[in-house]
N, C-alpha and C positions, 0 to 999 in steps of 0.2 A: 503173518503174511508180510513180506517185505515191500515198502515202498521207497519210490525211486522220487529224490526233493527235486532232482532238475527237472523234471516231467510231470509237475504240477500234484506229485504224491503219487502216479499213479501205480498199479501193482504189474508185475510181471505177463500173467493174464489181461489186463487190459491194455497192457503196451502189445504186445502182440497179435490180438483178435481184432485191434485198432486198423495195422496195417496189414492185413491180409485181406491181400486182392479177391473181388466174386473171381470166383470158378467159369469160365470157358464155359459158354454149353455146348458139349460133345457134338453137337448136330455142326458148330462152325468149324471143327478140325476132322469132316470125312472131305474125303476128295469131290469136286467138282460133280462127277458123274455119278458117285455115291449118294450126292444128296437130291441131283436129278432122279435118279434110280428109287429115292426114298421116297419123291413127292409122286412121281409115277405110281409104286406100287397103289398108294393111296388109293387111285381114281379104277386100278384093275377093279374088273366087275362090275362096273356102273354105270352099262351098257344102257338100262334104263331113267340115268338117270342125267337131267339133261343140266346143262353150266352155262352162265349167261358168257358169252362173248364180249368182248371191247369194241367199239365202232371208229371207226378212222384212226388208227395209231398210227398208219404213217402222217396221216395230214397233221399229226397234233403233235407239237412242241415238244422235246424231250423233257422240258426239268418241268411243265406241267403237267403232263404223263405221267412223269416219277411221283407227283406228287398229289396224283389221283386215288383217293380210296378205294380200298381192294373192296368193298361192300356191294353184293348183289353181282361180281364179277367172277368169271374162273380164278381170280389169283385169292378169291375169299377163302375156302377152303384149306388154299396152297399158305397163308397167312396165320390159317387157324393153325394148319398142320407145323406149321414153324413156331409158333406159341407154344404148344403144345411139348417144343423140344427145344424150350430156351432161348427162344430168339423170336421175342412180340415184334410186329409191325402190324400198321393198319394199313400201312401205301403201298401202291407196285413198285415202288422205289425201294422199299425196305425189301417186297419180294426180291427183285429183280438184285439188290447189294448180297443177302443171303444165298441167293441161290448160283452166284457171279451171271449173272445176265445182259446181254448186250439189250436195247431196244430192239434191234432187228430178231436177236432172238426172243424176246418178250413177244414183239411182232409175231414171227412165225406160231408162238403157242395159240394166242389169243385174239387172235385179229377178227373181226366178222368176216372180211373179204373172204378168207382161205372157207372157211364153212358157208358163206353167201346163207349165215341164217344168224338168227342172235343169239341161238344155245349151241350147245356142243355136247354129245355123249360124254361119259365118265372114260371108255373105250380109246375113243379118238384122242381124247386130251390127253389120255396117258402113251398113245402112239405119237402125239406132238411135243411132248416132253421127252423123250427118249431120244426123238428123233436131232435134238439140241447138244445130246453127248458129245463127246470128243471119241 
């Protein structure tokens, strides 16, 4: 096996496995509405089953919004589901950067206002997800 003296001995394989960049995960290069479309499917069917809403996201701060944990909220799910395909976050921040989200569209997903209740169907959320397309 050949070693290389300027680079401290090391072998051909280890110089190369060195600089090789992590891999993309596939979920960051579909398009905008693809990965709307993929968080959407998620929630089809789940008619029965109900998602806690966010309460006042207009009245609240953006970058303390952003930096609200998704835990016990609609966007827990939408969180796990982007773990799940390479791209962890625990905040709506990370959802809302993954998913390119405005607050006004995070707003419109997740507000209690629009539902006037603190859950939301599996149904509705996936019709308020869609509805953010382009």
């Amino acid at each position: 096996m050949t070693r290389f003296a300027g680079d401290g001995g090391t072998t051909l394989l280890e110089r190369t496995t060195k600089k090789t960049a992590p891999a993309r995960p596939v979920f960051l290069n579909l398009s905008r509405n693809d990965k709307l479309e993929s968080v959407a499917l998620m929630f089809d069917g789940c008619s029965k089953h109900r998602f806690r809403t966010v309460p006042d996201i207009e009245g609240t701060d953006p970058a303390k919004f952003r930096a609200t944990a998704v835990d016990n909220t609609i966007f827990e799910p939408i969180a796990n589901h982007l773990t799940k395909n390479g791209v962890p976050t625990k905040t709506i921040g990370g959802v809302m950067d993954a998913l390119t989200l405005t607050h006004d569209e995070a707003h419109a997903i997740a507000c209690f206002c629009h539902q006037h209740s603190e859950t939301i169907d599996g149904e509705l959320a996936a019709y308020y997800i869609r509805s953010q397309k382009n």
